[in-house]
C-alpha positions as CSV (number, residue, x, y, z in Angstrom):
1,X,-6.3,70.1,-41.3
2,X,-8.6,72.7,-41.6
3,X,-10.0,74.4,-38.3
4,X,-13.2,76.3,-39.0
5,X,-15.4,78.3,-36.6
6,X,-16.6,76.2,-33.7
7,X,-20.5,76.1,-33.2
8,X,-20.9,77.2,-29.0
9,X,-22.1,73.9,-27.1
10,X,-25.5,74.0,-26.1
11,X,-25.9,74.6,-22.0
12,X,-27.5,71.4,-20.7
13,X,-29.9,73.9,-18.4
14,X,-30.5,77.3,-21.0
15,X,-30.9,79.5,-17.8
16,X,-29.3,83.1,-17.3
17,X,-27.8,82.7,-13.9
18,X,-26.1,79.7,-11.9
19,X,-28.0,79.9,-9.0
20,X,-31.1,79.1,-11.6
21,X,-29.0,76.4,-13.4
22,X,-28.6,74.8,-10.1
23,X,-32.0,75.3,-8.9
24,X,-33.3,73.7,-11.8
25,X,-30.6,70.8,-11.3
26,X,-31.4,70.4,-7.9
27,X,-35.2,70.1,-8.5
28,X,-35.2,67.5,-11.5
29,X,-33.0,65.3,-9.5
30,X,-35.3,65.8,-6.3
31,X,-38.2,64.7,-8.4
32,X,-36.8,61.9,-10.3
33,X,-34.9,61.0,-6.6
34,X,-37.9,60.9,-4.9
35,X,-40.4,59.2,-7.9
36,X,-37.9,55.9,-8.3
37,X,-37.9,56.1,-3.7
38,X,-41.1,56.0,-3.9
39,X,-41.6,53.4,-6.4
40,X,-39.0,51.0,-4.7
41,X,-40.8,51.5,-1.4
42,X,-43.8,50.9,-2.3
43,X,-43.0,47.4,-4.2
44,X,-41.0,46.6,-1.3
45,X,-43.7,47.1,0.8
46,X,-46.0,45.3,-1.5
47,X,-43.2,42.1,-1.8
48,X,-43.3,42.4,2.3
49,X,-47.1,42.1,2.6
50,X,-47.1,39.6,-0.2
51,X,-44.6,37.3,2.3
52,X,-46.4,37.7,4.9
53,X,-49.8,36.7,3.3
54,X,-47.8,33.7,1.8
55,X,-46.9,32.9,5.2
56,X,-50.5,33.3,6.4
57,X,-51.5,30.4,3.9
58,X,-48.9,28.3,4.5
59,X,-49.7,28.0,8.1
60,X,-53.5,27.9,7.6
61,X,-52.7,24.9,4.9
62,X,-49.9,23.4,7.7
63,X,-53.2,23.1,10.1
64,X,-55.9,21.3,7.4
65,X,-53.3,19.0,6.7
66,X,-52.5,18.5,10.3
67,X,-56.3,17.9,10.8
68,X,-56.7,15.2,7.8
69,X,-53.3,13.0,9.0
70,X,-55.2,13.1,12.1
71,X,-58.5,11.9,10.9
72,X,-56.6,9.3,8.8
73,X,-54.7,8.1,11.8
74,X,-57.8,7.5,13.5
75,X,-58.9,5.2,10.8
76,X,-55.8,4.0,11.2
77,X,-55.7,2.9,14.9
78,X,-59.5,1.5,14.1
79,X,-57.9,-0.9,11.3
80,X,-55.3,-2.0,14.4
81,X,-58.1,-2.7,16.2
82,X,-59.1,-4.9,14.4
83,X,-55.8,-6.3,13.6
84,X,-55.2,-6.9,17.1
85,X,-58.7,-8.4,17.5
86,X,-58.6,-12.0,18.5
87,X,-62.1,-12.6,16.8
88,X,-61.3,-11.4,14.0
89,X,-57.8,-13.3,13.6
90,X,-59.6,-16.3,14.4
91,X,-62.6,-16.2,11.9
92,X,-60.4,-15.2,9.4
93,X,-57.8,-17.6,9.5
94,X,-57.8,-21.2,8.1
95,X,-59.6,-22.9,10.4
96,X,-62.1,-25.5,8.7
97,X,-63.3,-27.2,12.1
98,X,-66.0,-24.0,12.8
99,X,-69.4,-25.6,12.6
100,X,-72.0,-22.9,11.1
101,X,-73.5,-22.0,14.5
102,X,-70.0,-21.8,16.0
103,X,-69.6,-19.1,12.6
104,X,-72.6,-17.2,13.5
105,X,-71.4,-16.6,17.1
106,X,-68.0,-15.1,15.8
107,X,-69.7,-13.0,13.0
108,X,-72.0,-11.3,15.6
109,X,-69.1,-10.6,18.2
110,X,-67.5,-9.1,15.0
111,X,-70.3,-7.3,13.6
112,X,-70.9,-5.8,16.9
113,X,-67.5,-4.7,17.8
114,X,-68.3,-2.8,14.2
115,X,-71.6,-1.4,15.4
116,X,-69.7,0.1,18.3
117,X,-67.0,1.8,16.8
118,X,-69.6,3.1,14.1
119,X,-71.7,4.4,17.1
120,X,-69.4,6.6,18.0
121,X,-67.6,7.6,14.5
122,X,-70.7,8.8,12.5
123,X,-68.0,9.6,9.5
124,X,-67.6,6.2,8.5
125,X,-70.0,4.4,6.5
126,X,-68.7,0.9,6.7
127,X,-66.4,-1.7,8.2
128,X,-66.0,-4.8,7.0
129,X,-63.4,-7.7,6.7
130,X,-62.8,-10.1,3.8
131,X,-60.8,-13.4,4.4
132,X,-58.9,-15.1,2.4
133,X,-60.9,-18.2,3.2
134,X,-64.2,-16.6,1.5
135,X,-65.4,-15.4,5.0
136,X,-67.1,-11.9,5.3
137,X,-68.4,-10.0,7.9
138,X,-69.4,-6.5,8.2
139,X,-71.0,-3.8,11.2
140,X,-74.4,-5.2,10.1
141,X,-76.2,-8.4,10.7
142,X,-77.2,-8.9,7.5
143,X,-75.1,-8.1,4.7
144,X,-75.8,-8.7,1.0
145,X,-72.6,-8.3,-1.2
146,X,-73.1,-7.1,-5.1
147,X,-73.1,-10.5,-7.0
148,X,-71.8,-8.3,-9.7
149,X,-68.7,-6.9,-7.9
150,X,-65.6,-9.4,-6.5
151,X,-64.0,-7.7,-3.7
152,X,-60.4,-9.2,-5.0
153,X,-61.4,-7.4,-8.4
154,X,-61.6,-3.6,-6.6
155,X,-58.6,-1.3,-6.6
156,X,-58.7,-1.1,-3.1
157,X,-58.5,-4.5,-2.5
158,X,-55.9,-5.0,-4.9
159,X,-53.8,-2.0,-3.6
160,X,-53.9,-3.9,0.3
161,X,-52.7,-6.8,-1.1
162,X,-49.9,-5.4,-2.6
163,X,-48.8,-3.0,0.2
164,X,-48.4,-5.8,2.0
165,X,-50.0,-5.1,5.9
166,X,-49.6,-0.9,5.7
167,X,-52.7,0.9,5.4
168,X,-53.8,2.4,2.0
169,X,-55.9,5.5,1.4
170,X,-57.8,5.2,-2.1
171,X,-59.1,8.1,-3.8
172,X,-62.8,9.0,-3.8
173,X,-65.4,6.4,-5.5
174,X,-68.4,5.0,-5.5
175,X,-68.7,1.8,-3.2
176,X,-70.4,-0.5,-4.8
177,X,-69.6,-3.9,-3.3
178,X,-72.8,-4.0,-1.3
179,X,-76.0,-5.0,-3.0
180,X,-78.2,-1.7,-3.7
181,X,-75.5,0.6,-2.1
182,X,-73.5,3.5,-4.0
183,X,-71.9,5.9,-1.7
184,X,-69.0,8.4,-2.1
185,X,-66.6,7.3,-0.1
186,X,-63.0,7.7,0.5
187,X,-61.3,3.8,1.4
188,X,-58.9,2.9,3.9
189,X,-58.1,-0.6,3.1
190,X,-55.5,-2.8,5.1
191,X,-54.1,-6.4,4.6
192,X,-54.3,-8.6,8.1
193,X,-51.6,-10.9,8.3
194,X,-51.4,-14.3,11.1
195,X,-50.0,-13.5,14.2
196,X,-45.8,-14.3,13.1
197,X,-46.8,-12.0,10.3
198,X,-46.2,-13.9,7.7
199,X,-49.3,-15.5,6.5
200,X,-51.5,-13.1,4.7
201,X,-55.3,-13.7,6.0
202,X,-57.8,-11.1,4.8
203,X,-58.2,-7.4,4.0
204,X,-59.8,-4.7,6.6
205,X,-61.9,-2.3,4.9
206,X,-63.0,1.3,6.4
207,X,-65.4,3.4,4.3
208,X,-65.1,6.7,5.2
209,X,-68.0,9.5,4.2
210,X,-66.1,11.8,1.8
211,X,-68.9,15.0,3.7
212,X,-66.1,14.8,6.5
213,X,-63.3,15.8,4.6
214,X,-65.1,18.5,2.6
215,X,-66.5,20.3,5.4
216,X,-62.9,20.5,7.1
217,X,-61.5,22.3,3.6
218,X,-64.9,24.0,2.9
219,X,-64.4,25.6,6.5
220,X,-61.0,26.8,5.8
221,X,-61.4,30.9,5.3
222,X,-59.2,31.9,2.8
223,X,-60.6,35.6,1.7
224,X,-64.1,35.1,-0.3
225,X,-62.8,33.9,-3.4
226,X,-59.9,31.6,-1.7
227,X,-60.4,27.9,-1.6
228,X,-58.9,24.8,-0.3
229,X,-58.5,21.8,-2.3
230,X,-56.8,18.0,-2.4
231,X,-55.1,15.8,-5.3
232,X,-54.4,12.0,-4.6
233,X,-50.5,10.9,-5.5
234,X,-51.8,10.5,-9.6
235,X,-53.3,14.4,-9.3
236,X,-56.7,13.3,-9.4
237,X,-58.8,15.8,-7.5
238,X,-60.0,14.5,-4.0
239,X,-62.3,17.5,-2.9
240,X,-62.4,20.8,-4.9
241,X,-65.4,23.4,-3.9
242,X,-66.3,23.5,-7.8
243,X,-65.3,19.6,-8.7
244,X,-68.1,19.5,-10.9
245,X,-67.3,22.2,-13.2
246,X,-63.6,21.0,-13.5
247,X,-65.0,17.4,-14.5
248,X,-67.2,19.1,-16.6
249,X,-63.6,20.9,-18.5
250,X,-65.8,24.5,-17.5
251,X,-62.9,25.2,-15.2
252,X,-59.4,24.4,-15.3
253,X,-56.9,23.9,-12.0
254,X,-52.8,24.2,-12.5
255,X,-52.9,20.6,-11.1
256,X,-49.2,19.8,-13.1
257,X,-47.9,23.0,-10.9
258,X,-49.0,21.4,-7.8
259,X,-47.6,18.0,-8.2
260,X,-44.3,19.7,-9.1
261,X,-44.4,21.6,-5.9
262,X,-42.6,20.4,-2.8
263,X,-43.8,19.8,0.5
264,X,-44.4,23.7,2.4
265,X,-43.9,25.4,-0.7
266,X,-46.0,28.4,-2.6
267,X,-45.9,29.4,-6.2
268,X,-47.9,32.6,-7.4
269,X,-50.0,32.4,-10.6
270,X,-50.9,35.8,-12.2
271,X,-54.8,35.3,-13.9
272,X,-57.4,37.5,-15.6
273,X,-59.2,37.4,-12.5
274,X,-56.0,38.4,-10.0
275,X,-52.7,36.9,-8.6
276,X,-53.1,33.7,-6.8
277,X,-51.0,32.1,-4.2
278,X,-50.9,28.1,-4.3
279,X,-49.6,26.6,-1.0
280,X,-48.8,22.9,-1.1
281,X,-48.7,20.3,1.6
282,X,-48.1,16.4,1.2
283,X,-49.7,14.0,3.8
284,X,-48.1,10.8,4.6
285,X,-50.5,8.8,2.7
286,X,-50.0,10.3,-0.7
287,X,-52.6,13.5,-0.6
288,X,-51.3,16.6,-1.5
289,X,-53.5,19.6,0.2
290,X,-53.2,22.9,-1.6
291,X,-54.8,25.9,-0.2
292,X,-55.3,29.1,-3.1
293,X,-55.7,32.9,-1.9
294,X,-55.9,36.0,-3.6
295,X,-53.3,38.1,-3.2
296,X,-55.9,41.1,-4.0
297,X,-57.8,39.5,-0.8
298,X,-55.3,39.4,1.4
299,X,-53.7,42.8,1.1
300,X,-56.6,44.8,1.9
301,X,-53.8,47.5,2.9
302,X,-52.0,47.6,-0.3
303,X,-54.3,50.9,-1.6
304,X,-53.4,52.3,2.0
305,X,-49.7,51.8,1.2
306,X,-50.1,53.5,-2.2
307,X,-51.8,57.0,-0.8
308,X,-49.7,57.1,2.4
309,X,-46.2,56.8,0.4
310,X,-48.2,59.7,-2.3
311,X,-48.4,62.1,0.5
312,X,-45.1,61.3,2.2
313,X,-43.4,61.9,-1.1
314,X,-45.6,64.9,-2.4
315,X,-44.3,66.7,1.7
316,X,-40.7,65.5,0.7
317,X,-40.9,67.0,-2.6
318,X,-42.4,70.5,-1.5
319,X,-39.5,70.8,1.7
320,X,-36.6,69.8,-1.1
321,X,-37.5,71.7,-3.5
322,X,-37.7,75.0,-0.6
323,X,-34.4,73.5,0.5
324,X,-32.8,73.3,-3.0
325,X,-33.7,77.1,-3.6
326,X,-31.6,77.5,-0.4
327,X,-29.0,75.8,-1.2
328,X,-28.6,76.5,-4.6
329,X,-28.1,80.5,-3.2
330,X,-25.6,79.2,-0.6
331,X,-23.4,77.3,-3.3
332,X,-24.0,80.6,-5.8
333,X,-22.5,83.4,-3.7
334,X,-19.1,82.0,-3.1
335,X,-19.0,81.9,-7.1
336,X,-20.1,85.7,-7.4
337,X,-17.6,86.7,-4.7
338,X,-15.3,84.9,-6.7
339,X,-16.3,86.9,-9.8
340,X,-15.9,90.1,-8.8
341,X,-12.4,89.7,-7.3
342,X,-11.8,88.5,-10.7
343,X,-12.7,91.8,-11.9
344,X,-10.1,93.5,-9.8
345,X,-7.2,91.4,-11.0
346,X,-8.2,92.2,-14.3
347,X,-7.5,96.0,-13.6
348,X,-4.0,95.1,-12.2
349,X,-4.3,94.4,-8.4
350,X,-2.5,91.1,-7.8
351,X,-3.1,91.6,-4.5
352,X,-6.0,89.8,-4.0
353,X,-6.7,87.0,-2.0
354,X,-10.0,85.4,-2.3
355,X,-11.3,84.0,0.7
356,X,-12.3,79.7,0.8
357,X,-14.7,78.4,2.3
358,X,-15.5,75.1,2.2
359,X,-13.1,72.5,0.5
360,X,-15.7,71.9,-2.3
361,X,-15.7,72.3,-5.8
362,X,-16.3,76.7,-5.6
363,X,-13.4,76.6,-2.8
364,X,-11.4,74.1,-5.5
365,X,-11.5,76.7,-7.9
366,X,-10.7,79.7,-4.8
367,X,-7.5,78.1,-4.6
368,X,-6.9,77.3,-7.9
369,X,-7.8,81.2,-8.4
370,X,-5.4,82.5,-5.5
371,X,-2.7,79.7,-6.8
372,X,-2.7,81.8,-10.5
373,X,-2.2,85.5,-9.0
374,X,0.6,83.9,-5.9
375,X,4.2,83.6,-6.8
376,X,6.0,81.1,-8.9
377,X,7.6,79.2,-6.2
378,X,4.2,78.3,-4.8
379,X,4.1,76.6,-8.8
380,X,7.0,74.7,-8.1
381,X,6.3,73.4,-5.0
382,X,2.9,72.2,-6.0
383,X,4.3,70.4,-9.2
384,X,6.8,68.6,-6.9
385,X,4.1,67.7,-4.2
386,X,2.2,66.5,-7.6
387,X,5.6,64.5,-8.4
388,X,5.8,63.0,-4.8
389,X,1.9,61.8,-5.1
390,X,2.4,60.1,-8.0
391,X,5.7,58.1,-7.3
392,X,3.7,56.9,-4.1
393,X,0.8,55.8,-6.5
394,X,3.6,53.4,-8.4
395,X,4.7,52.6,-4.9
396,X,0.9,51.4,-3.7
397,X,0.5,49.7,-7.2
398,X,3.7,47.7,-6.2
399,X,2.0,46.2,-2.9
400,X,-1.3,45.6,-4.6
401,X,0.4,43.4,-7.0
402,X,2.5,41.6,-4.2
403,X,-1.2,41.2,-1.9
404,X,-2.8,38.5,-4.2
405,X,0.3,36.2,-4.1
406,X,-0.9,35.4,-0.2
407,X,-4.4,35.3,-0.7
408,X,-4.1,32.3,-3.4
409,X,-1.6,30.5,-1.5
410,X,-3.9,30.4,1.8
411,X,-7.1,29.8,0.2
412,X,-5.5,26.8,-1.2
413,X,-4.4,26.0,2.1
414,X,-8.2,26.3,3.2
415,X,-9.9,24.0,0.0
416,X,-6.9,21.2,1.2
417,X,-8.4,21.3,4.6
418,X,-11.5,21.3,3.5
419,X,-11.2,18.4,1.1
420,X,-9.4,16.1,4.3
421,X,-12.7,17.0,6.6
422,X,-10.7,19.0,9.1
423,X,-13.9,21.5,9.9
424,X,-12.0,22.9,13.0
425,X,-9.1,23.9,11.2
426,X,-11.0,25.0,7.9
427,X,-12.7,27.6,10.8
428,X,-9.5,28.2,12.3
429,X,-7.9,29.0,9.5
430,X,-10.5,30.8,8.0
431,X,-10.6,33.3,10.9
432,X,-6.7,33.7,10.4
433,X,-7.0,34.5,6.6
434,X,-10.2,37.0,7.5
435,X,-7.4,38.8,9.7
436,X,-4.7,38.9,7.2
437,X,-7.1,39.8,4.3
438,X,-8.7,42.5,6.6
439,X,-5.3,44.0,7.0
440,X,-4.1,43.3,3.4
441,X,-7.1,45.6,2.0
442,X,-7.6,48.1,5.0
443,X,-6.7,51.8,3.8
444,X,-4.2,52.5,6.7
445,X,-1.2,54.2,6.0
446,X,1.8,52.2,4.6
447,X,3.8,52.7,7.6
448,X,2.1,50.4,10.8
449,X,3.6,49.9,14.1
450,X,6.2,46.7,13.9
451,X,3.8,44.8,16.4
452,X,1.0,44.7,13.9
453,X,3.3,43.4,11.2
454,X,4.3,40.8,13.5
455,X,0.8,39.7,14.8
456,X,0.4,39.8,10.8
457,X,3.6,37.1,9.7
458,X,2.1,34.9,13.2
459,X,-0.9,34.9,11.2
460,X,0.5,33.6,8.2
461,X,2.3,31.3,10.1
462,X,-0.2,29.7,11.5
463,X,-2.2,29.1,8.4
464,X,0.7,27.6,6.5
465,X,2.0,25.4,9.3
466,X,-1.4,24.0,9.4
467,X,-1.0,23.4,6.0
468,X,2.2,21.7,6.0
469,X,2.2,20.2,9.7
470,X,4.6,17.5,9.0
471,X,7.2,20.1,6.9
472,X,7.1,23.4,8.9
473,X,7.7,24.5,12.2
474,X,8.8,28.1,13.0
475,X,10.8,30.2,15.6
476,X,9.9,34.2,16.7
477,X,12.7,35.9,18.1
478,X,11.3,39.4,18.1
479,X,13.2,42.0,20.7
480,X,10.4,43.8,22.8
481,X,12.4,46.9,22.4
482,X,11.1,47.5,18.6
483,X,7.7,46.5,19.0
484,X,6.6,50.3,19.8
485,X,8.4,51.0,16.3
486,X,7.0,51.2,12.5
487,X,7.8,49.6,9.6
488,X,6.1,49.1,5.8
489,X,2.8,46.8,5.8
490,X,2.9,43.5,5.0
491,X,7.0,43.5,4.9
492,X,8.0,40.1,5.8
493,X,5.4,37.9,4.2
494,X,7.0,37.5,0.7
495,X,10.1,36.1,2.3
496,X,8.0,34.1,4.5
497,X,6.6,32.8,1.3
498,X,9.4,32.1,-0.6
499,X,11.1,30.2,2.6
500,X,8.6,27.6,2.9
501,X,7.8,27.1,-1.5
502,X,11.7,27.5,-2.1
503,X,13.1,26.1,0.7
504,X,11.2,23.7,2.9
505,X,8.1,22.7,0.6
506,X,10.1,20.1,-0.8
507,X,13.0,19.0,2.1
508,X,12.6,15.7,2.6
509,X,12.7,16.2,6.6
510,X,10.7,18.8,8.8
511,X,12.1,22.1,8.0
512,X,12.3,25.1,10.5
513,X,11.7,29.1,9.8
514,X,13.2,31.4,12.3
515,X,12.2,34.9,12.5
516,X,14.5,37.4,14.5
517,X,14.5,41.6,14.7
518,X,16.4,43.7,16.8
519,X,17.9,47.0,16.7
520,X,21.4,47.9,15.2
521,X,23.5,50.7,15.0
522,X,19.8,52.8,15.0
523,X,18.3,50.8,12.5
524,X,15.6,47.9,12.7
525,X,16.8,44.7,11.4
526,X,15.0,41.7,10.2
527,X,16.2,38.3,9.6
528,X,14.1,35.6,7.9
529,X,16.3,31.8,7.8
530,X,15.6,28.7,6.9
531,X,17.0,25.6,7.3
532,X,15.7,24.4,3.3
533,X,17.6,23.5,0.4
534,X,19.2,26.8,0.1
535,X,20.6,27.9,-3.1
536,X,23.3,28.4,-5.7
537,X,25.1,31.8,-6.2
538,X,24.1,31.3,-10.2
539,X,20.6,30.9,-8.4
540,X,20.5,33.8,-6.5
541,X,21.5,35.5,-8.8
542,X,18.9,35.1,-11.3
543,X,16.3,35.3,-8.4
544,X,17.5,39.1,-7.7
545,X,16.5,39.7,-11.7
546,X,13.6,37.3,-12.1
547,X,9.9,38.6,-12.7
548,X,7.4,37.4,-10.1
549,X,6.0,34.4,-12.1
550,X,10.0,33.2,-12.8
551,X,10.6,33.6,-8.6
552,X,8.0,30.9,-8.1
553,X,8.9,27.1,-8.1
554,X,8.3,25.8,-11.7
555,X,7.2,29.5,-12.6
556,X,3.6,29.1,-11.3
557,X,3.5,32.3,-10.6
558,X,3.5,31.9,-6.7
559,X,6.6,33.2,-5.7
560,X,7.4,37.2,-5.3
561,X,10.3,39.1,-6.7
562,X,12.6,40.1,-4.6
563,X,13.8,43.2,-6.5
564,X,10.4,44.1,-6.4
565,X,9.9,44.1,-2.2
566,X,13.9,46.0,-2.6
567,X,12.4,48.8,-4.7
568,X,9.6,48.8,-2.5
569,X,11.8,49.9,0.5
570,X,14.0,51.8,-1.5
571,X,11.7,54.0,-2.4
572,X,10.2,54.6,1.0
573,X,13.5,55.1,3.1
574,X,16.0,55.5,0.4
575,X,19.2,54.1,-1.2
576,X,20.7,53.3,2.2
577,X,18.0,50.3,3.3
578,X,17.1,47.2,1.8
579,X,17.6,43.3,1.8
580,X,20.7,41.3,1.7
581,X,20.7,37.5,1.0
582,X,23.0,34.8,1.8
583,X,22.3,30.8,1.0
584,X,24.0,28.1,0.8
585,X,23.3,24.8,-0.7
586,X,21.8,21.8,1.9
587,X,22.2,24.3,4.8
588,X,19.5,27.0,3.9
589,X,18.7,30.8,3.7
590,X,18.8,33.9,5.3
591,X,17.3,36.7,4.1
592,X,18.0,40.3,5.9
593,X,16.0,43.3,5.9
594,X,17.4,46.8,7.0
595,X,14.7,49.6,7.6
596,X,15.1,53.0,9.6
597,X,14.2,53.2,13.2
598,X,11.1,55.2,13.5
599,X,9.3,56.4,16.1
């Protein structure tokens, strides 16, 4: 291959000195720092005054609907009035022995039980009852009904009927069933039933004036262009400030939105004439109350919040650029320093020892500097420290392969505690596998004191005798003596592990785990026995050369490999530790670890 002359790269900042490069570093990163700050503040500020006018309508909307369930219940408690009424039940029920004069003297008791409640509820227009027995009465004396209207004909009427003695709320119309009267009106409508309840007798009807519930949403303030409106359970329009020009198809209203919408919930519709916030309520009776405000309206602030975060970030800008300067002259001399010791070596003086500062990147290269003038040993001890680094790398590779073994067995521990509705022990064991994972992934040294590793295997322990409450039980026999002692990390799970999926998982009887360490001859000693199935020397054999997924009953990949947790050791304490097995078939297993006594 042919090598031709190279073509010099292109400096990303074409400036003559470093301490220019870096100014001009420092400053485009300042800006663009501070211009994406700014930006994220100020639409998190805008999303947090946004919430807050959300809230604002939803609470205002909360209180209108509050106020119309309590108007309707009114009506409501008027229509048991009359339920209740023992005039009332009487003239309406199937009683043919009323002479005409005895009639009159009920239908004026009636009428003026009416008049009263009308006197003192000027909302309502009318009150009247219709029988099932053709008998009518209303809050006036004389009463002419439409000959052109049937009252069993109206939707109102019809809609009683079927509900069957609960109240009904119509939507607005005109009332037409007296002669000469049309009035806008919104019906509450009510079959009356015998006194058992069973008998269906006549229909109560309340005419209320629809002026009522427009002035409570036309008093609702809502910023100048916000506005209150209602939809019945079919998304007709109850009361809207501009119902004639949506009737009219001159304005439009996201009605399909609002019926969609739950109960308490807001949606935000972007316009040519701003963003709007829709909050929906449902009444009990079918209305759905939906208050709109502009967002534009309600944050009066947001141009505030746009100059004040412009001037904060224009004074940060000015004091880090006058701080980069700074800095960038700081980081700069250590490099000319550097430079002109350079200049000595290159006349011969191999003297020189640079000085380091900090343990940057410029005091990185001071070593690296005072590491190619100093004397070859210091090379060879640095390549073997470089050696010794990387063998513990393989060695902290080996553990992080071991670690997820335990975290899949004991979360499915936890989803078959779950599935059996044990909540207590789903928490309990939850907290014991935050423990275990919390020491699992914690960056502590590889060598802990022996007492952590032991509050780590009761852990474990605890988790899987939940688990297997009718197969496991477990013995500590830990001497005091070695607590204050350390050993490697997560050391005696793995053959915790393998005891209870090799051995007791599938004994027929209750199996038993026992757990000893002691002292001997200056060493630590661990023993891990069971009392499982045990195994065959051809077994144990092939379990000292098997892969991880091969160690796990029916190779699912659960089990750990024992030459693996061997190596492990080995390669932290040397050829002289490591495990020794012994098993027997029917009887069970012992597995022993030997590991130095340290202090």
């Amino acid at each position: 291959m042919f090598f031709g002359h190279r073509r010099p790269l292109l400096p990303l900042f074409p400036l003559k000195s470093i301490q220019s490069s870096i100014s001009f570093a420092f400053s485009c990163l300042i800006l663009v720092t501070i211009a994406v700050t700014s930006f994220i503040s100020y639409r998190l500020s805008v999303e947090a005054v946004e919430q807050n006018a959300t809230g604002y309508v939803e609470e205002i909307i909360k209180q209108v609907n509050s106020n119309i369930q309590s108007y309707v219940d009114n009506m409501e408690n008027i229509s048991l009035l009359a339920m209740t009424n023992k005039d009332v039940k009487y003239y309406i029920a199937d009683n043919s022995f009323i002479s005409a004069e005895e009639r009159r003297v009920y239908e004026k008791r009636i009428s003026d039980l009416f008049q009263a409640i009308l006197y003192t509820r000027k909302d309502i227009a009318s009150i009247m009852v219709f029988g099932y027995n053709d008998r009518f009465v209303s809050d006036r004396r004389i009463t002419s009904l439409n000959p052109n209207v049937r009252p069993e004909d109206t939707p109102w009427f019809k809609a009683a009927k079927e509900a069957k003695g609960r109240s009904v709320i119509s939507a607005p119309h005109v009332q037409n069933i007296i002669k000469n009267e049309y009035r806008w009106v919104v019906s509450l409508s009510r079959e009356l039933r015998s006194t058992d309840g069973i008998m269906p007798e006549g229909v109560f009807l309340v005419d209320l004036n629809m002026s009522v519930i427009n002035d409570m949403a036309r008093q609702i303030n809502l910023g100048n262009k916000g506005y209150v409106f209602i939809v019945d359970d079919a998304g007709d329009i109850v009361y809207h400030p501009q119902q004639q020009l949506i009737y009219s198809g001159l304005r439009t209203e996201m009605i399909d939105e609002v019926n969609a919408a739950a109960s308490g919930t807001s949606f935000t519709v972007g316009g040519q004439d701003g963003k709007r916030i829709y909050s929906v309520q449902d009444t009990s009776f079918g209305w759905k109350i939906v208050g709109v405000a502009y967002t534009d309206e309600l944050m009066a602030n947001k141009s505030a919040i746009r100059k004040s975060i412009f001037y904060y970030a224009l004074f940060g800008l000015v004091v880090a650029l006058v701080l980069s300067v700074l800095l960038s002259h700081q980081l700069s001399r250590p490099i000319k320093n550097l430079q002109k010791d350079m200049k000595l070596v290159e006349k011969g003086n191999f003297d020189i020892k640079t000085p380091i500062g900090q343990m940057n990147e410029i005091g990185q290269l001071g070593r690296t500097f005072n590491m190619m003038v100093g004397q070859i040993k210091n090379l060879m001890e640095d390549a073997i420290l470089t050696q010794e680094q990387k063998r513990k790398s393989e060695l902290q590779l080996l553990q992080s392969q071991i670690n997820p073994h335990f975290l899949y067995n004991t979360l499915d521990s936890i989803i078959w505690m779950a599935e059996q509705k044990k909540h207590e022990e789903v928490v309990l064991m939850t907290s014991a596998l935050a423990k275990l994972f919390r020491a699992s992934i914690s960056k502590e040294k590889e060598i802990v004191p022996i007492r952590v590793e032991i509050e780590h295997i009761k852990n474990y322990l605890i988790i899987q005798q939940m688990r297997y409450n009718s197969q496991l039980d477990y013995k500590l026999d830990i001497s005091p003596n070695i607590l204050p002692y350390r050993s490697l990390k997560i050391l005696l799970q793995p053959f915790v592990e393998n005891a209870i999926y090799h051995g007791i998982r599938n004994k027929p009887e209750k199996g038993l785990i026992t757990i000893r360490g002691f002292e001997l001859d200056g060493s630590i000693v661990f023993e891990v026995e069971d009392d499982g199935l045990g195994m065959s020397e051809e077994r144990l054999a092939a379990l000292w050369n098997a892969s991880e997924s091969e160690a796990s009953p029916g190779g699912s990949g659960r089990g750990i490999g024992i030459s693996n947790v061997n190596e492990r050791i080995k390669l932290f304490f040397g050829e002289a530790y490591g495990i020794t097995i012994r098993s027997e078939l029917e009887v069970g297993t012992c597995v022993t670890i030997t590991i130095p006594r340290i202090e």
